[in-house]
N, C-alpha and C positions, 0 to 999 in steps of 0.2 A: 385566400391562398397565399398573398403574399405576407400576411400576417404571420400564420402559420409555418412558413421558412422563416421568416427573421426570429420567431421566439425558440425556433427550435434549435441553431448556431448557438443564441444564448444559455438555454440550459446545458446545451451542450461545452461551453465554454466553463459554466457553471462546475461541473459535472467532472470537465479536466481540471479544474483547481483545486475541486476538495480531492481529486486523487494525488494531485502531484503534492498536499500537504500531507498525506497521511504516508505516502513512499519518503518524504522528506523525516517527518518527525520516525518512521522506523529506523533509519539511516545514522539519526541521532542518537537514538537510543543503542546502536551497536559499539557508536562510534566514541563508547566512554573512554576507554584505555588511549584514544586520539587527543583526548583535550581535556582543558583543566577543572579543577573540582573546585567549589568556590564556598567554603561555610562563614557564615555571616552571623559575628558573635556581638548584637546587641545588648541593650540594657536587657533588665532581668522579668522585665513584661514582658518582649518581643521572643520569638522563635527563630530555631536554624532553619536560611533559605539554600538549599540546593540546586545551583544551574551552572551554564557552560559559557565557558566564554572563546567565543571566535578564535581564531585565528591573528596576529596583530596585521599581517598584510593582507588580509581578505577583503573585498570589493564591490562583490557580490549581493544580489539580494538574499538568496539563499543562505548567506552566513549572518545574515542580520537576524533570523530569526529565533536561534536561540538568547541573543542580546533581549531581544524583545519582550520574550518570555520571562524575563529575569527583570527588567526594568520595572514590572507593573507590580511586582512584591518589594522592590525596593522600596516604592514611594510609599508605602505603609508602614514602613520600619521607622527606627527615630533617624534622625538626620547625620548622625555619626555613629554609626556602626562599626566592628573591627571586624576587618576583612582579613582572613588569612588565607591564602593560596595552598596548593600544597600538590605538584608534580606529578607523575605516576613513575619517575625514575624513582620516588623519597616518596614511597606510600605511606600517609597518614594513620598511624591509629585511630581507628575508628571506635566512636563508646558501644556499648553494648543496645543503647538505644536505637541506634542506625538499622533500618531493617537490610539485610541481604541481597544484591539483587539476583532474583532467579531468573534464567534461561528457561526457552520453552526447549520442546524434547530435539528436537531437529540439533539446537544450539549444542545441547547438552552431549548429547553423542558423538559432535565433533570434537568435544573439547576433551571426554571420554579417550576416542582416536590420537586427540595432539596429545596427551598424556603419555599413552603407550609411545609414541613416536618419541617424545624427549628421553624414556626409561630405556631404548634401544639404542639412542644416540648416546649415553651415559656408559652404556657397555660398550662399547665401540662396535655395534653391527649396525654400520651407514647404510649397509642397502635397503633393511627394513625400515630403520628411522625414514629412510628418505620418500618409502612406497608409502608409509603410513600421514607422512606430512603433506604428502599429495592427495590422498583419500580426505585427510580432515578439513583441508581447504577447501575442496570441491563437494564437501559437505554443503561449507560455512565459510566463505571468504577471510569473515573478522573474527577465525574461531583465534587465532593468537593473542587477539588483544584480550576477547573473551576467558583464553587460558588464565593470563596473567593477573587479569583482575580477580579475577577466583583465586589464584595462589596470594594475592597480596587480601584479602578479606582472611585466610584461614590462617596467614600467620601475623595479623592483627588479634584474634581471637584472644582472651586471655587465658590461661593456662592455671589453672590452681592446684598448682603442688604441692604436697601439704609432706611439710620436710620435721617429721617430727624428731624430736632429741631423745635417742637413747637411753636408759638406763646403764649409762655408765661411769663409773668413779673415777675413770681416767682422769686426772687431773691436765691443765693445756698447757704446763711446765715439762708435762712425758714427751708432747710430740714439740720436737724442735726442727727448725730449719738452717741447717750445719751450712758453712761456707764452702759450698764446692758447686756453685753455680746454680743457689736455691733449690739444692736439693733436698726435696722432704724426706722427712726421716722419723723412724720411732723409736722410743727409748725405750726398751724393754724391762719390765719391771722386774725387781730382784737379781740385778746387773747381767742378765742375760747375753745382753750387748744391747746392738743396733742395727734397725731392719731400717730397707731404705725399697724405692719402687715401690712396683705394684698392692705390695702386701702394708701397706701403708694405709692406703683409705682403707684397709679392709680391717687389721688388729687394732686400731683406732677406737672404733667403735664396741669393741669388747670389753667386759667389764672386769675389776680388776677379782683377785682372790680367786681364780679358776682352780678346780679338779677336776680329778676324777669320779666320775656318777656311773654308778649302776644299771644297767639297762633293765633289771628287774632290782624292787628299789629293797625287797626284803633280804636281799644278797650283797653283802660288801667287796670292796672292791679292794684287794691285797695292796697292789699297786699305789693306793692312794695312802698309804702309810710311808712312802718312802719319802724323805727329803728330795727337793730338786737335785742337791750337791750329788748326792748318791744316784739317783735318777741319769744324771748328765754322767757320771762316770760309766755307768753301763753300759749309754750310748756310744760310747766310745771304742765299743771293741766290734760297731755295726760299719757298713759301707755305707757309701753315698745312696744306693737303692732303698738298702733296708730301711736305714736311718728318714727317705721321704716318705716309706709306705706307714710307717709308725706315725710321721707327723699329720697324714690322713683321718686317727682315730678320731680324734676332737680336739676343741678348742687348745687344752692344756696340753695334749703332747706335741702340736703346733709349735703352742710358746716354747716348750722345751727343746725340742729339734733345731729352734732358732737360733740356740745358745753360742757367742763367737770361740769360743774354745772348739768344738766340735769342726767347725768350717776351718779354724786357722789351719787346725791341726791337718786340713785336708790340703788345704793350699801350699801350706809349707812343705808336705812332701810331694804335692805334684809340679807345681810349678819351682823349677830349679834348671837348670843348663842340661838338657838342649832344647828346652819347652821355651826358658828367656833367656836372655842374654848372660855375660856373665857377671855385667855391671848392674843388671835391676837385684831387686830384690823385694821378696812375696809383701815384706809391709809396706815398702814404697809403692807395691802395686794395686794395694788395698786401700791406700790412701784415693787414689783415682775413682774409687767407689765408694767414698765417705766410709769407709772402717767396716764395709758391710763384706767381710768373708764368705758369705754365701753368695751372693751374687757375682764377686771374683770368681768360683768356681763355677759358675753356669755360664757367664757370661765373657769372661775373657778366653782368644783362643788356646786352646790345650788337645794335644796329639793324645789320641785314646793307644794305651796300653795296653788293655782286656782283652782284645783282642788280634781280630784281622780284616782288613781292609779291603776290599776285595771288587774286583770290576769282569764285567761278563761281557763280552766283544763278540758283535757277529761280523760277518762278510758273504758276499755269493761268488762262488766261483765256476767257473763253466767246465761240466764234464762231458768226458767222448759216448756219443750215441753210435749204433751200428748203423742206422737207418736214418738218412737227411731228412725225414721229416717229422723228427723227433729231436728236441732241444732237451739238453740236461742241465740244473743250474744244482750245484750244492748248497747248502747253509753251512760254513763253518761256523763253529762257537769255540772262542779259547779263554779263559781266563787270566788273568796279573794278581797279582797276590803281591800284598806289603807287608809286613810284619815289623813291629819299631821296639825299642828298647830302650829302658830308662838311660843307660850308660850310651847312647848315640847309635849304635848300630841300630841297622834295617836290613832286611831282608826282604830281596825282590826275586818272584817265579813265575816266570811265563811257563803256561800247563796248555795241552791244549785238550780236544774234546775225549779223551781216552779214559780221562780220571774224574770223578763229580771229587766237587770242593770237600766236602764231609773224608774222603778219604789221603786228601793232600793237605790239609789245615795239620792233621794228628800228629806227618811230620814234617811240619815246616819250622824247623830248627837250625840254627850257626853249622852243623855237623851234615846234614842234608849235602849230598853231590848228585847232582845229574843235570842233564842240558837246560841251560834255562834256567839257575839258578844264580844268583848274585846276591854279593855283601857289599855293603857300601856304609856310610854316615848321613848323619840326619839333624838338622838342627830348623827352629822354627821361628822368626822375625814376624811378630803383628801375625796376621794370617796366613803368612807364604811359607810355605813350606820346601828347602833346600835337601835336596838326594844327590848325594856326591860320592865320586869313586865306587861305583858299584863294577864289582870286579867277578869274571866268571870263580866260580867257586872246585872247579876239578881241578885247578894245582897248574893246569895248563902254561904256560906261557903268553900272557894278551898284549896283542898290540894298541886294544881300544878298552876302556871305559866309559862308559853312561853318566849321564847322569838327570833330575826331572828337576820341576819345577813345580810345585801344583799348589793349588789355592784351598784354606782349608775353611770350610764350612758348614753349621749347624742346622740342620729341619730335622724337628724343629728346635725352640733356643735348649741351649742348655747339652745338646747332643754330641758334636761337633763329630758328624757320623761321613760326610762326605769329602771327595779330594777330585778335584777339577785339573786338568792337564793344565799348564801355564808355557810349558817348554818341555821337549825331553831333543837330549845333544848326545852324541856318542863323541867322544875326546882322544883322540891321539897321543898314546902316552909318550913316546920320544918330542912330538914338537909342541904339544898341549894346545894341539886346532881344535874347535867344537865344529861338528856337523851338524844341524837340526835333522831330525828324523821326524820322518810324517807320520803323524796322528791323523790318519783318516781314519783309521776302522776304532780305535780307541774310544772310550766310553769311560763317565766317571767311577772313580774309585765308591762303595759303601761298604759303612763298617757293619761288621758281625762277632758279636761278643762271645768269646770262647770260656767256658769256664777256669780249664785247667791253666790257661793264661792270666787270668786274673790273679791265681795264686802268685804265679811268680811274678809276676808285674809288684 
């Protein structure tokens, strides 16, 4: 009997040790992204040894044991091995010999979870990141560390891109990089000009000697008989539309539509006083964009002429019921209308819901009288756009003038379709005081291209 109690404490003691190493050594093996990785680069007999190394202030038995493990393959190696460390802040490329380590499924679904969690914290929706950060943890405690070792293995991975070389004759004397703050640039062949931006890495790669080809190859193609020089003169009598929807065809009317003649000719009659100043000037301004006139016109601000500008304003206002237990609210809707002109004039018309724009646009002209309409001047600084001295237009006699402020802006590039409120002041024409006038119900200006404007613009 007594034997029998005392053996049985011992296996039972037996019994708690080999548990409390196999809860130990799972621990360890969670606990990779905690501690450092240790490859052991002996002579060219010996093998790489992978283990852990403690903590430097640990104390413990429990942290002696990865030590342990790692001491008994040491003494097998030669006696000076090169030991290199290597963090988990400054993740090691690892060779492709290194097997992976995999997660069991439990592991995996958390880390699945912290995924989604990080791609909601990316988008700024915290409340889900933060439910989902909580689910992955109470998966898997150490699914973070787990995360992160998995994202530093997949982007050790190597990558073989295979960047092959073109078939093109470009020579690397076409693509220069001009002094204006390393900006890349391409030399367009057959003095074309100079493309600079996005369309850079793109005509680069094209080869040189383009035409025009046949989409059925037993049919020729008229077009490809002309000279460029001739080609480029024709383009010249197209708009800014026409002139992109042609450079759409292919490659070759691409390069031709790029030609700097075509663009100058577009800059130099849009960009003039009151679009700049009266001291710049279109080639000074071209310079700012390495010589590239096409991108002057997309990209720097310029006040659209083709059109009308136009903003749609609601408000609620409360109407009379017969019966208190009936509430009436209206929707007003009124519109503003801009209209601008090469030579500085604007034209400003508060409309309200009586008229659709289609039949106020037809006559919105300098000769126009009725309530709600005003002439004023216009001139534009960088992107702010200044509306001064808008004066009622019936002949009246005014004590006040208006005048706006607004911000002019492109969506997308190249449009430059909207106008942002920045200020609007009514002005005292005896003492010249500005009032600000509230912009609550106001809404931005967008443009709508008129045709019959476009002629006279």
């Amino acid at each position: 009997m007594t034997v029998d109690t005392l053996a049985e404490p011992e296996e039972l003691s037996r019994f708690r040790e080999q548990w409390k190493q196999e809860v130990q050594q799972r621990k360890q093996a969670l606990l990779i992204g905690d501690e450092h990785l240790i490859t052991l680069k002996p002579g060219p007999s010996s093998q790489q040894v992978h283990g852990h190394i403690p903590p430097l202030d640990s104390s413990t038995s429990k942290s002696q044991e990865p030590l342990a493990r790692v001491s008994k393959p040491l003494a097998e190696l030669n006696k000076e091995p090169t030991v290199v460390v290597s963090t988990p802040s400054k993740p090691r490329t690892r060779s492709s010999t290194n097997p992976p380590v995999e997660f069991g499924p439990k592991l995996r679904a958390a880390v699945e979870v912290y995924h989604n969690a990080v791609t909601f914290e990316q988008k700024g929706d915290l409340d889900e990141a933060l439910r989902l950060y909580m689910k992955a943890f109470r998966i898997d405690p150490h699914v973070d560390r787990a995360f992160h070792l998995l994202e530093a293995q997949q982007q050790a991975r190597p990558h073989s891109k295979k960047h092959g070389k073109g078939k093109s004759s470009i020579s690397g004397k076409d693509v220069e990089v001009l002094d204006s703050g390393g900006t890349p640039s391409f030399k367009l062949p057959e003095s074309h000009g100079v493309v600079t931006g996005n369309l850079v890495a793109i005509i680069a790669t094209w080869p040189s000697g383009l035409t025009f080809e046949p989409e059925d190859e037993r049919e020729g193609v008229a077009i490809s008989t002309l000279p460029d020089e001739l080609l480029v003169h024709v383009l010249h009598y197209l708009d800014t539309t026409s002139l992109e929807r042609f450079g759409l065809v292919n490659r070759k009317s691409r390069i031709v539509t790029l030609d700097s003649s075509l663009w100058r000719e577009f800059v130099q009659t849009t960009y003039k006083p009151p679009q700049i100043s009266d001291e710049e000037e279109p080639e000074a301004l071209a310079e700012t964009y390495v010589g590239d006139f096409r991108r002057v016109f997309i990209e720097h601000p310029r006040v659209r002429l083709d059109g009308v500008y136009i903003a749609i304003c609601h408000y609620v206002r409360r109407g009379l019921s017969e019966s208190a237990w009936v509430q009436v609210n209206q929707l007003i809707t009124y519109h503003r209308y801009l209209r601008f002109y090469p030579d500085g004039t604007v034209l400003s018309l508060l409309a309200n819901e009586g008229r659709e724009p289609q039949q106020i646009i037809a006559s919105l002209k300098p000769t126009l009288c009725e309530k709600g309409f005003f002439v004023g001047t216009w001139y534009l600084s960088g992107s702010t756009l200044h509306i001064s001295n808008l004066t009622d237009s019936t002949g009246s006699t005014t004590r006040y003038t208006f005048q706006m402020i607004l911000e002019l802006k492109s969506k997308p590039l190249g449009r430059w379709n909207r106008l942002d409120f920045r200020a609007y002041d009514s002005v005292e024409v005896e003492s010249g005081e500005c009032t600000p006038v509230a912009l609550k119900h106001d809404r931005p200006f967008w443009f709508s291209k008129v045709r019959s404007f476009a002629t006279e613009a």
